[in-house]
C-alpha positions in Angstrom: 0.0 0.0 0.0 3.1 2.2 1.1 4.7 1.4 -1.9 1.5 2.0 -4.5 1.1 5.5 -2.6 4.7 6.7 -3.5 4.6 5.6 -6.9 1.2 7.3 -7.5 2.5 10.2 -5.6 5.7 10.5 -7.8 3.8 9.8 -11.2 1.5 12.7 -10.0 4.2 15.5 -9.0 5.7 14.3 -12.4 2.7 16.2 -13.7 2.8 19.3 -11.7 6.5 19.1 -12.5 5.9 19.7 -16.2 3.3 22.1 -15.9 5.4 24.2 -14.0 8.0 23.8 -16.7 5.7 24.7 -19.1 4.5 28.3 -17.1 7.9 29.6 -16.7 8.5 29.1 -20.4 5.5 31.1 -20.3 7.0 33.6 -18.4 10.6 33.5 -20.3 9.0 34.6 -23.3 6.3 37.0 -21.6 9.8 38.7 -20.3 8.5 38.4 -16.9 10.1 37.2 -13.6 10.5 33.4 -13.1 11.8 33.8 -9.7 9.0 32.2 -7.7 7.5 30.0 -10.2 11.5 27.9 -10.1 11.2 28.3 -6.4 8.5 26.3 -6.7 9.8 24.1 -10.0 12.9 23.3 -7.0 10.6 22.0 -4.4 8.1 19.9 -6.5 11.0 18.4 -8.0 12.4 17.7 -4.1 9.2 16.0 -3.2 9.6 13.9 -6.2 13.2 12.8 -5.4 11.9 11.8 -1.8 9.1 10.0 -3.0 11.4 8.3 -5.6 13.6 7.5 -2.6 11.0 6.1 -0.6 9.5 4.1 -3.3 13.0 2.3 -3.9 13.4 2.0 -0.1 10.2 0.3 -0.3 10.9 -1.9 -3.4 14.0 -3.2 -1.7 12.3 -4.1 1.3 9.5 -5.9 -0.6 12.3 -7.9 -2.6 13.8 -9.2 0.6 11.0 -10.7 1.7 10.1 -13.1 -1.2 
């Protein structure tokens, strides 16, 4: 269960992780400041290392016990 949270979780932030690409190429070529919007690019992509982490934590502890 652990296991199908994280990988849902990262498959999901993968999503937000594009769309927030996408708005501050938006931005870039609005000429208008990107500052924030990477701020927050930076921290989705943070949760999605962890949750990557976790889910190959999880994987190795699964494999262990077959």
């Amino acid at each position: 269960e652990q296991l199908a949270h994280a990988v849902r979780r990262t498959h999901e932030l993968q999503s937000h992780i594009d769309r927030q690409r996408e708005r501050i190429k938006i931005l870039n070529r609005a000429e208008l400041n990107t500052y924030i919007a990477e701020m927050v690019l930076g921290q989705l992509e943070q949760s999605q290392t962890l949750y990557v982490t976790d889910s190959e934590r999880l994987e190795a502890a699964l494999e262990k016990l077959t």
